[in-house]
N, C-alpha and C positions, 0 to 999 in steps of 0.2 A: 565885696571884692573877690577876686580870683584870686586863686594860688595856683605857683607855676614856680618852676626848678629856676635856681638860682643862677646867675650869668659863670660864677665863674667855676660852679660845680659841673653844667652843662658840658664847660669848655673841658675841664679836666675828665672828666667822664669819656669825651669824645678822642682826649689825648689817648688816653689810657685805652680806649678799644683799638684806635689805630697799631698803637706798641702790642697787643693782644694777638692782633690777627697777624700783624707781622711775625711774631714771635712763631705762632701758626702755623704759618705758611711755609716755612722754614724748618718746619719738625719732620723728622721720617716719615710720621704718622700721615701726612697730606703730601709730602712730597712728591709720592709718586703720580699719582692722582693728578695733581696740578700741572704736574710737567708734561702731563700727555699733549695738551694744545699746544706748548710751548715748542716742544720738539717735532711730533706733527705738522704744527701750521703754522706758529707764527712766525719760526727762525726759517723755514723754508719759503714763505711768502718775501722774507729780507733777503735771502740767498740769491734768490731769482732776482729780484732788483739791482741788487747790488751786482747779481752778472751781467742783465740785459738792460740796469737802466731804464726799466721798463716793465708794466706788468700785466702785459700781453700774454704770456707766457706761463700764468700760474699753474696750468694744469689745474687737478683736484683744488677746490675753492666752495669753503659751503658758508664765507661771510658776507658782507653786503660792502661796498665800498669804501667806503667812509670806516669800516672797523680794518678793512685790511689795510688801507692809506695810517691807521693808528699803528696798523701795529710795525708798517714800515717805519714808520713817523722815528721808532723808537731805534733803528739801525745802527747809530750812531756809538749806544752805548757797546751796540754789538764791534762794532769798528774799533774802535778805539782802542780796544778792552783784547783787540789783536786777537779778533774772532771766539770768545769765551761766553757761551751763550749765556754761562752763570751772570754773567755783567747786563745781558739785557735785560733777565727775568727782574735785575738790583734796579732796572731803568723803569721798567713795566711798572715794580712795585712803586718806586719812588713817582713816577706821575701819576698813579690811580692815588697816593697820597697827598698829592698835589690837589688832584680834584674831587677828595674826600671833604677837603677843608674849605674846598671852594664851593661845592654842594650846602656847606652849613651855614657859608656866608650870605649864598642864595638863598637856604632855607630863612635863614634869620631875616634880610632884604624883605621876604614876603609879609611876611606878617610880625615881625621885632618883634619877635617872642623868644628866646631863651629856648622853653621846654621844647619846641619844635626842634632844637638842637639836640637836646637829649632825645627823645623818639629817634630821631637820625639816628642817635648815635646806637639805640637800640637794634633798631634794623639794621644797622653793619655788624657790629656783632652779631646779630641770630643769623645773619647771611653767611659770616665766615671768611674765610680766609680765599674762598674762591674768589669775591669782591676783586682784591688785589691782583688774584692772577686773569682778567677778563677784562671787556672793554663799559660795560657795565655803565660805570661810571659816567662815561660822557658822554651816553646817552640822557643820563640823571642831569644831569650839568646843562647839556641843551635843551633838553624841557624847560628844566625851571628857569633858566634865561628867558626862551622864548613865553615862558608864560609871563615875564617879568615884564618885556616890551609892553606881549599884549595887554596888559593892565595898564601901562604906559601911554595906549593908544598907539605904537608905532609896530603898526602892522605890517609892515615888508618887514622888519628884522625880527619879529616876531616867527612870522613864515620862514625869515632862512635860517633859523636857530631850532624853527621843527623840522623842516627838512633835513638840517644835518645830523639830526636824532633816527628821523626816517632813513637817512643815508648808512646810517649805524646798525641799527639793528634790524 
């Protein structure tokens, strides 16, 4: 028989890095660092939207569509929040948390293996706290979908689950 990390060790393992990097991400020590894109490009890619509606107009742009459309995606919490960019960065972090868990539900989908949960959970921690501030993530997410179809044999959403990975990064 095989040995392999226990389900519910995995899962707390994986809690516990989440709460890690967040904590992180949030320390002086990375803060400034992290906020460079934030202030740089991603609130300014939302400025311009939210002015023109439109994002014809970005000027400087050095991401691929699919990751500036994310990181518009995320506007809302800028909006809401009565233009406080601190509230996006809280939006940003909280859906790459979204799709950290949803990456493991994928990892686990492929092979119902537990330990593949923990490796994940490994590689997000040794990756850090930049994970959360970047779109990273769903590009991870659209692979492992798209490799989910393909195994599934359903090829066109296999293709548009990598395209939207392609469209990412």
């Amino acid at each position: 028989t095989t040995m392999g990390v226990n389900k519910n060790f995995s899962i707390f393992f994986l809690g516990i890095v989440i709460v890690g990097i967040l904590l992180l991400s949030l320390t002086p020590t990375f803060y400034g660092h992290l906020r460079v894109d934030h202030y740089g490009q991603y609130i300014e890619h939302v400025k311009v939207f939210l002015q023109d509606k439109s994002l014809a107009n970005l000027g400087y742009n050095e991401y691929q569509p699919m990751a500036v459309l994310f990181f518009v995606s995320l506007s809302p919490f800028y909006v809401y929040s009565n233009y406080n960019i601190d509230w996006y960065i809280y939006g940003l972090y909280l859906v790459n948390i979204v799709l950290i868990v949803a990456a493991a539900f994928l990892i686990y989908a492929l092979k119902h293996n537990f330990t593949n949960i923990f490796i994940f959970g490994l590689i997000v921690l040794l990756t850090g706290p930049i994970i959360l501030n970047r779109f990273e993530l769903l590009v991870f997410v659209a692979l492992a979908v798209s490799i989910l179809f393909f195994i599934k044999q359903h090829h066109f959403w296999s293709g548009f689950f990598m395209s939207i990975a392609i469209l990412t990064k």
